[in-house]
C-alpha positions as CSV (number, residue, x, y, z in Angstrom):
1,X,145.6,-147.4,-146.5
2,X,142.4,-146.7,-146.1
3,X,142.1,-146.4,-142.6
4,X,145.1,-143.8,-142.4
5,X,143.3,-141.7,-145.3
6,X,140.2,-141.4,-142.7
7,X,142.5,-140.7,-139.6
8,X,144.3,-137.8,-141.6
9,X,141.1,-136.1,-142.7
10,X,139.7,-136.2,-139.2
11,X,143.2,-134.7,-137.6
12,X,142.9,-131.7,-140.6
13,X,139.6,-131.4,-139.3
14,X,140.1,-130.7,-135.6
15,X,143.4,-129.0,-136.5
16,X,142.3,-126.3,-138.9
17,X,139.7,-125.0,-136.5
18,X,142.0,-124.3,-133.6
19,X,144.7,-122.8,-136.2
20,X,141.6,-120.3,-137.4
21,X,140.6,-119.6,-133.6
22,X,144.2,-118.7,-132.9
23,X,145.0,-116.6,-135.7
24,X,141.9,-114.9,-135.1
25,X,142.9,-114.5,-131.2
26,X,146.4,-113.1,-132.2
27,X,145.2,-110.1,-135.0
28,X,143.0,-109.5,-131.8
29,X,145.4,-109.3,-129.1
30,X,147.4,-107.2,-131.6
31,X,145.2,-104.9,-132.2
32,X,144.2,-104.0,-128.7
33,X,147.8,-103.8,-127.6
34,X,148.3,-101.5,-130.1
35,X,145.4,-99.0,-128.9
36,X,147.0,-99.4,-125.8
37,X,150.1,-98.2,-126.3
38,X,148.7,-95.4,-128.1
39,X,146.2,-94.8,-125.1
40,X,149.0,-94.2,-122.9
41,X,151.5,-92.2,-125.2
42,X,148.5,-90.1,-125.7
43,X,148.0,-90.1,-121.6
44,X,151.4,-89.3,-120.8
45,X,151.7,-86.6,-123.1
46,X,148.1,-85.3,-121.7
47,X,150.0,-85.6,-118.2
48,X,152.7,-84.1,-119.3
49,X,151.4,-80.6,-120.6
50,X,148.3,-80.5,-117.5
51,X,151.6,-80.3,-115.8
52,X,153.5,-77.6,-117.2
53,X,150.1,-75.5,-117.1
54,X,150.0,-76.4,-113.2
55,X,151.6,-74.2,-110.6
56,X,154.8,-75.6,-108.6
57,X,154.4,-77.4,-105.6
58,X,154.2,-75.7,-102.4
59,X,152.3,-76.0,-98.5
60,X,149.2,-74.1,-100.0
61,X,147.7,-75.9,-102.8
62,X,148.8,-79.5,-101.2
63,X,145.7,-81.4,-100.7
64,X,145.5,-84.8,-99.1
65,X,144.0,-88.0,-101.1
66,X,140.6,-88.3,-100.8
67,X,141.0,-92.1,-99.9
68,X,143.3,-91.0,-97.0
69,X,140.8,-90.1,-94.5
70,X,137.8,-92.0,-93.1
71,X,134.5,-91.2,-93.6
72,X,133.5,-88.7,-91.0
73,X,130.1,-90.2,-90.6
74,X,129.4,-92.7,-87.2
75,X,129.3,-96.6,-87.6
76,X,125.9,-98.4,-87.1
77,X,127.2,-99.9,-84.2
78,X,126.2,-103.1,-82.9
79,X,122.4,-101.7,-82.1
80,X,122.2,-99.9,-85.1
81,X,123.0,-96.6,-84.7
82,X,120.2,-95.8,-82.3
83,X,122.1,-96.1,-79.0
84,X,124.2,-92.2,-80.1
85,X,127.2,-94.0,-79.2
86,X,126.7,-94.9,-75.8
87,X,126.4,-98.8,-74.6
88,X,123.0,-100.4,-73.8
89,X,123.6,-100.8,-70.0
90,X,126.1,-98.7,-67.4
91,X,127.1,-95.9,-65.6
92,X,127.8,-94.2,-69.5
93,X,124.5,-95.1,-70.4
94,X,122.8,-94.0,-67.5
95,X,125.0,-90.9,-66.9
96,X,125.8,-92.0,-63.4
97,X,129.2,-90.9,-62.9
98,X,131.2,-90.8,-59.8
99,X,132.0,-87.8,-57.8
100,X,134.5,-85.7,-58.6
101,X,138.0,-87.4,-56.1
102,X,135.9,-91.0,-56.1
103,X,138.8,-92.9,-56.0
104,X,137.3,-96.8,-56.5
105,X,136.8,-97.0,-53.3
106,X,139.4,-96.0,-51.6
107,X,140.7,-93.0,-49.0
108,X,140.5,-90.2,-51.4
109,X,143.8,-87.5,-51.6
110,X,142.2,-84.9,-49.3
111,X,141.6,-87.3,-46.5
112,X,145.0,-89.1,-46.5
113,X,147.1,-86.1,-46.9
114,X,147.0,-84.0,-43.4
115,X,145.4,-81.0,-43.6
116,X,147.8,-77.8,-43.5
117,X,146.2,-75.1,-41.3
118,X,147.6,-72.2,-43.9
119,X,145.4,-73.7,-46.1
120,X,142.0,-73.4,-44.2
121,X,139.2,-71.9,-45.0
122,X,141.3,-70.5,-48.6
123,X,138.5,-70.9,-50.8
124,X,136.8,-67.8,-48.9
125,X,140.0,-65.3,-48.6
126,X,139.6,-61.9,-50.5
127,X,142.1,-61.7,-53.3
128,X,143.4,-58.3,-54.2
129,X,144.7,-58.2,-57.9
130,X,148.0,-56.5,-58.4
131,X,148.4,-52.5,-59.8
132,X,151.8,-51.6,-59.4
133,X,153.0,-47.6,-59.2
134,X,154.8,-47.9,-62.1
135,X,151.7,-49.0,-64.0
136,X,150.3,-46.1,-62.6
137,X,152.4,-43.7,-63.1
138,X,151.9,-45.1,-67.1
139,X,148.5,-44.0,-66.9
140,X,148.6,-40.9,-65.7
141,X,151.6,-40.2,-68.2
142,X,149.4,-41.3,-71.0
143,X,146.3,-39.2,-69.7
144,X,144.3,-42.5,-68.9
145,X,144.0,-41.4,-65.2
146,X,143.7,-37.4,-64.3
147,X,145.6,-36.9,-61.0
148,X,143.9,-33.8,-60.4
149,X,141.1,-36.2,-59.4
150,X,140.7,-38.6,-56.9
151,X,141.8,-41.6,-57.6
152,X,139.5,-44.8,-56.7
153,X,138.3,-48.1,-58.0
154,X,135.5,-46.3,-60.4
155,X,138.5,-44.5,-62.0
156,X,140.8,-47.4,-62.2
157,X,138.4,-49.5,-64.1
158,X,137.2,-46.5,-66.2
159,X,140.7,-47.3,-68.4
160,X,139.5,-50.3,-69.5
161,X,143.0,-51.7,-68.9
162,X,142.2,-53.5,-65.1
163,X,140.0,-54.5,-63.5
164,X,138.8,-57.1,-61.2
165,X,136.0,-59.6,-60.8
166,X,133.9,-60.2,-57.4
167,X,133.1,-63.3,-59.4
168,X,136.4,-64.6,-58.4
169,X,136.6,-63.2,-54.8
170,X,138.3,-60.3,-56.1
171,X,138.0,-57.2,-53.5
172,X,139.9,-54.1,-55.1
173,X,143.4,-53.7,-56.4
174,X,146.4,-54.3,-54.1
175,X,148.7,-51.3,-54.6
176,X,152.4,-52.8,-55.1
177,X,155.8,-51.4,-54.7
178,X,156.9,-52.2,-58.5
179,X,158.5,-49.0,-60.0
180,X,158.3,-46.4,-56.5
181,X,161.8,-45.5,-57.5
182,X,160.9,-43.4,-60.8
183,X,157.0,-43.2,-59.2
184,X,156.7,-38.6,-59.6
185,X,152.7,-38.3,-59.4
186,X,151.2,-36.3,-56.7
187,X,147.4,-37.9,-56.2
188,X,145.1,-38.8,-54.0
189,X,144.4,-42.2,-54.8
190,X,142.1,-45.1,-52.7
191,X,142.9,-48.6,-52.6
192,X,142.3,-52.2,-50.7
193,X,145.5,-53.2,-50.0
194,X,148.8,-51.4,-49.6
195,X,152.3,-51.8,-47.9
196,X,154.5,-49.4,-46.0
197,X,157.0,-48.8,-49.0
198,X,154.4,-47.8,-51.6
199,X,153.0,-45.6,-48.5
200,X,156.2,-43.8,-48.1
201,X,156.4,-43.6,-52.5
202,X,153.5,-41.6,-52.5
203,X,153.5,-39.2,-49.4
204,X,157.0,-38.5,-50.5
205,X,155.9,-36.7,-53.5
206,X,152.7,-34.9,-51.2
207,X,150.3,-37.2,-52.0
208,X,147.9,-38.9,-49.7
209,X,146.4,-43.0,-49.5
210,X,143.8,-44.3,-48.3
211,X,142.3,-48.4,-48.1
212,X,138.9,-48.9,-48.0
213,X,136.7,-52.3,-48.1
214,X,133.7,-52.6,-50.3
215,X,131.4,-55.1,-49.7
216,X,130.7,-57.2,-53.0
217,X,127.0,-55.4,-54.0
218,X,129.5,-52.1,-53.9
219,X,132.3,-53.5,-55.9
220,X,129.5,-54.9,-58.4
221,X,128.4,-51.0,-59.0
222,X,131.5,-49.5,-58.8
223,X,133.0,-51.9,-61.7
224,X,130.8,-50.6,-64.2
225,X,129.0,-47.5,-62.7
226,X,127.7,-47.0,-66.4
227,X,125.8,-50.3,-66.5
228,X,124.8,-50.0,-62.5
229,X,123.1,-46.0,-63.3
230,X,121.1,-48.0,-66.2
231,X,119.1,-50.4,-64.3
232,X,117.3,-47.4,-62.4
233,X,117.9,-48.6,-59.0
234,X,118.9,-46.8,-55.8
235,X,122.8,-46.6,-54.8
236,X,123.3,-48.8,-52.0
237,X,124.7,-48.1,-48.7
238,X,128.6,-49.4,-48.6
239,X,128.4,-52.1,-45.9
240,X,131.7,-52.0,-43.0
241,X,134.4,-54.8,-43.5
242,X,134.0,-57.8,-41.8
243,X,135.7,-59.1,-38.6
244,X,138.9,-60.2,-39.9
245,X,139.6,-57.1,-41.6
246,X,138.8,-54.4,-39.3
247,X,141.9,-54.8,-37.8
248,X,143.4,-53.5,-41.2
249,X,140.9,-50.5,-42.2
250,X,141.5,-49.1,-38.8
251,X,145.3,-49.2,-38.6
252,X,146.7,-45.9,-38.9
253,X,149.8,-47.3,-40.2
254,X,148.0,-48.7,-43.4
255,X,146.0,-45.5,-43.8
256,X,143.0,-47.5,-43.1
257,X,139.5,-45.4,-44.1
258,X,138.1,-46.1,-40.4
259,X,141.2,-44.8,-38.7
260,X,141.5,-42.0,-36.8
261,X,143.1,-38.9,-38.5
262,X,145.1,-37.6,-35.8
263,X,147.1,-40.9,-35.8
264,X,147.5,-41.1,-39.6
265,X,149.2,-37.8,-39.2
266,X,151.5,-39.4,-36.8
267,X,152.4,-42.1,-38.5
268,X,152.7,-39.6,-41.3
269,X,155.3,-38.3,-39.9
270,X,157.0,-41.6,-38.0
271,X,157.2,-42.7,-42.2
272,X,158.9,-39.7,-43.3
273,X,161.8,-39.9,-40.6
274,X,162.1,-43.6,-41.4
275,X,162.7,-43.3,-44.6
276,X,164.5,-40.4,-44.8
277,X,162.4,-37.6,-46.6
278,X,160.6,-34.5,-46.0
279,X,157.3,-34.8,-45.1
280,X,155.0,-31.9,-47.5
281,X,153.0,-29.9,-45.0
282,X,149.1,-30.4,-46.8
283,X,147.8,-27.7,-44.8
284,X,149.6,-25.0,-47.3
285,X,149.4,-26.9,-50.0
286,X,147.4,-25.5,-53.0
287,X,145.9,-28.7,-53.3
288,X,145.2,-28.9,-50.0
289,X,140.8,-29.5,-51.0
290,X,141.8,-32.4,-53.5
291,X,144.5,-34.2,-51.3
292,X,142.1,-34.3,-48.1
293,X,138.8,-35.7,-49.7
294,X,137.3,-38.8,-48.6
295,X,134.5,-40.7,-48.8
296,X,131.8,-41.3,-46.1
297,X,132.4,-45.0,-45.0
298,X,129.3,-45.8,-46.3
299,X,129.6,-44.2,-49.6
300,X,130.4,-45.8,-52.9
301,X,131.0,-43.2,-55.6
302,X,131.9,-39.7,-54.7
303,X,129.7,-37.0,-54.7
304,X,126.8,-39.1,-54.9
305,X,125.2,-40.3,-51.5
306,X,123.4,-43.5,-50.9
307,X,119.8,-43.8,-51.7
308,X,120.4,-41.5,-54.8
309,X,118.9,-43.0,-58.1
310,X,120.8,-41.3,-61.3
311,X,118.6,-41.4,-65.0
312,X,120.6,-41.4,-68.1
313,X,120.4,-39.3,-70.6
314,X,117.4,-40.7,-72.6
315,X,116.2,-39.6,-76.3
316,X,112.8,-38.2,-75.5
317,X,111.8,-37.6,-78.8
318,X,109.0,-40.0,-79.8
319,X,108.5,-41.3,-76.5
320,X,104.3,-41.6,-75.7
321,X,103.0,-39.3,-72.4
322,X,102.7,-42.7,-70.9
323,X,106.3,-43.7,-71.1
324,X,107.7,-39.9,-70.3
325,X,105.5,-40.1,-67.1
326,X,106.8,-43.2,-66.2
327,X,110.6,-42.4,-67.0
């Protein structure tokens, strides 16, 4: 009896202790789910009215999450950031890169494939940008060009509409047959590169054509005659066309600059019957100065002869004696 007395009191012993820790645990746990329910009720409805405050949804107030893109900064790396992203040893390293068409190795392209002979030598062929009549006859309806002038590269680029780059092996304007239908202007106009039918579209209406070569130094001036009078140097001398095109400034039939007049007024005239118009006699014309005036072959701008140096206009006022005597 007595020994299950002392077992009892040491079972009430252990038990009551637990009993007290988990009643205690419970009004805890209670309590704190409690403040969290109430936390989020009070979250949602905080949610809930940020939202109706917000504007809708649309493409331009759509940002992405922050966590969605990486960090734009560059690793370490396996040297620790001190190699700028290029390995320790190699061509990349060293920047010893092949050769533009190294092929490993092997027969590059341009030596396997035959060469084509209409190909050769096209890296140094004069290129002649396009200006087509009906472009031209735009300009002159929109008082860009005056056709009571001559007509030459200096005027063409003046428009600030074309123009052409030596740069890029560019030698003038080719003159195309684009719009010689509806094509009314009477002018005297110079280009590079012409063909019969734009010939015929123009001396139809009693105008005259002439192509000329410039040499690249020329074509640099006449570009931007502005920019060339500014530097203060002489106007060069406009050097002859080279062998390959001589053949072309001195044909009659192309109204070449170098050709001789009394067979331009031939073929003048073989034109006209060809195509079937009445050649205008220039010789009564009132226009008669403006539709006969050329340029010296070694002339660049007209009026102005080689060797000529043109001033701007300068402000003078405030300028030392020393700089006016200089100017």
């Amino acid at each position: 009896m007595l020994e299950f007395e002392s077992d009892l009191s040491t079972l009430v012993a252990i038990i009551i202790p637990c009993i007290h820790s988990y009643v205690s645990t419970y009004l805890e746990w209670s309590c704190t789910s409690k403040q969290i329910q109430m936390a989020l009720r009070n979250g949602t409805d905080r949610a809930l009215a940020l939202i109706r405050t917000l504007p809708r949804v649309s493409a331009f107030n759509l940002r992405p999450d922050p966590a969605s893109r990486a960090d734009g900064k560059r690793p370490r790396g396996q040297h620790g950031g001190r190699r700028h992203g290029y390995p320790q040893k190699g061509a990349k390293q060293r920047q010893t890169f092949p050769r533009l068409g190294f092929e490993n190795g092997a027969v590059p392209f341009y030596l396997r494939i035959p060469k084509e002979n209409y190909y050769k030598g096209h890296h140094l062929r004069r290129q002649y940008p396009p200006l087509s009549l009906h472009q031209l006859q735009t300009l002159i309806d929109t008082q860009r060009i005056n056709p009571s002038e001559p007509i030459d590269l200096a005027t063409i680029c003046n428009t600030k509409i074309f123009s052409f780059n030596p740069g890029y092996r560019h030698f003038g304007f080719h003159l195309t047959d684009d719009g010689m239908d509806t094509f009314q202007a009477k002018i005297n106009i110079e280009v590079q590169w012409v063909t019969e039918p734009v010939i015929a579209a123009i001396e139809k209406n009693g105008g005259t054509i002439t192509t000329a070569y410039y040499d690249v130094e020329s074509l640099w001036a006449i570009r931007d005659p502005e920019h060339f009078f500014q530097r203060g140097i002489p106007i060069m001398k406009r050097m002859l066309p080279p062998e390959d095109a001589v053949e072309y400034y001195t044909d009659p039939k192309f109204r070449g600059y170098l050709a001789d007049p009394e067979k331009i007024a031939e073929e003048r005239f073989t034109l006209a019957q060809k195509y079937g118009y009445e050649l205008p006699d220039l010789s009564s014309d009132p226009q008669k100065e403006l539709l006969l005036r050329r340029k010296d072959p070694k002339q660049v701008f007209f009026g102005l002869q080689p060797g000529w140096i043109l001033i701007p206009k300068l402000p003078l006022h405030g300028m030392s004696p020393k700089k006016l005597g200089s100017i």
